[in-house]
C-alpha positions in Angstrom: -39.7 4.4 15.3 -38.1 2.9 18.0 -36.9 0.1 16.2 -35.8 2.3 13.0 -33.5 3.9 15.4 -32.0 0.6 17.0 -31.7 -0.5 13.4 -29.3 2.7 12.3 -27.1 2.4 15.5 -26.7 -1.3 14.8 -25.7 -0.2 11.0 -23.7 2.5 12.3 -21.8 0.3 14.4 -21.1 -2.4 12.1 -20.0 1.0 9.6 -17.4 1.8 12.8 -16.3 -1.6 13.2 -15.3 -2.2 9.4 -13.9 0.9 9.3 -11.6 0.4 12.1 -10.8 -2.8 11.0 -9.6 -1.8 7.2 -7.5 0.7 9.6 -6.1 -1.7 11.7 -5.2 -3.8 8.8 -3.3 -1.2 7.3 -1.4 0.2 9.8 -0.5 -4.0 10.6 0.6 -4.1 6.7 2.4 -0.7 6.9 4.5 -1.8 9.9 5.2 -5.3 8.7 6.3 -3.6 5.5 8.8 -1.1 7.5 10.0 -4.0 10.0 10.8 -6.3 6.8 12.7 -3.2 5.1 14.8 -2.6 8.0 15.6 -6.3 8.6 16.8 -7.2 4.9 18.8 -3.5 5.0 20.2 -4.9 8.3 21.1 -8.3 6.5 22.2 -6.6 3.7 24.7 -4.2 5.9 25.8 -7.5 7.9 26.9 -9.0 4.3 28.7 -5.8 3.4 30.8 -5.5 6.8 31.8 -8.9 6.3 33.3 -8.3 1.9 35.1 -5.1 3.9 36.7 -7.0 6.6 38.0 -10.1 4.2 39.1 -7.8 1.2 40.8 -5.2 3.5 42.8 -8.7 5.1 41.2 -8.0 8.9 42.7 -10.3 11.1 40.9 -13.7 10.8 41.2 -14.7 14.3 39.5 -11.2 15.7 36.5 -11.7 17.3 34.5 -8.7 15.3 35.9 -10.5 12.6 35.0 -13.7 13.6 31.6 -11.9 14.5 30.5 -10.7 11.0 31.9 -13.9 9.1 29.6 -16.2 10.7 26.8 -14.1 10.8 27.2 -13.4 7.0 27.5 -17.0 6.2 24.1 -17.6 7.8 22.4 -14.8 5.3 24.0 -15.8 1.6 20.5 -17.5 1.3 22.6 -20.3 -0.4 24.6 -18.5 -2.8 27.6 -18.0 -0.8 29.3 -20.8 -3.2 27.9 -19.7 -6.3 31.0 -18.3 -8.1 34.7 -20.0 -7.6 36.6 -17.4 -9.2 40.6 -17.9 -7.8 40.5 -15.1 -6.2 39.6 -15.8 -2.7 38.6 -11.6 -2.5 36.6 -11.5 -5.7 34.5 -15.4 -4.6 34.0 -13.1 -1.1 33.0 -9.8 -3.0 30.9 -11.4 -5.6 29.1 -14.2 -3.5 28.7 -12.0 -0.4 27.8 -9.2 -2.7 25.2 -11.0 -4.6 23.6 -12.2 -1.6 23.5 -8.2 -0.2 21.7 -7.6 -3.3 19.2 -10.3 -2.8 18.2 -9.6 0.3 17.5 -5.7 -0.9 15.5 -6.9 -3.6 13.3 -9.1 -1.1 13.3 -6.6 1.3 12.1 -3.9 -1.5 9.3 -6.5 -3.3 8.0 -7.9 -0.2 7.7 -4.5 1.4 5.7 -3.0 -1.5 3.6 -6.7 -1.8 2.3 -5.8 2.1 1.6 -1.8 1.5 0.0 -3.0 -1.8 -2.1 -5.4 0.1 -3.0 -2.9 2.8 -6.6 -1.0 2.1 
């Protein structure tokens, strides 16, 4: 009887144990999925400050300026040469732009990948 006893706490615990783990896994997944959003939204943003600035002719020198240009051409994931219209606003709007749009889309299919993963 003794032993029956032992036996149901040990079940019970491992029960607890996989329990909390499917928990902690979730809330892990459900977190990584928020901290990815807001990181490609902030990406995103950073590309869209930077089409603002060059189309509405911000002074190049400035250091905001400056700032948001070489931030933005770290994120065009490689695209930031993609289209050579002669328009040096519409190359800025479209490249930049495109590259905005990526990052959303990662940010939205990665995000959705993790919470679909979580149990």
């Amino acid at each position: 009887m003794a032993q029956d006893a032992s036996t149901e706490t040990s079940e019970q615990r491992r029960s607890h144990t996989g329990e909390d783990l499917r928990a902690l896994t979730r809330k892990v997944l459900t977190v990584a999925a928020s901290v990815i959003r807001i990181l490609t939204v902030l990406f995103a943003a950073i590309l869209v400050i930077h089409v603002i600035l060059a189309v509405a002719g911000a002074n190049p020198a400035n250091g905001i300026t400056i700032f948001f240009s070489d931030l933005a051409n770290n994120l065009t994931l490689g695209i930031g040469d993609l289209f050579i219209p002669a328009s040096e606003s519409l190359r800025i709007i479209l490249n930049f732009g495109l590259a905005a749009v990526v990052w959303i889309v990662i940010g939205i299919v990665v995000s959705k990948l993790l919470n679909a993963l979580a149990p």
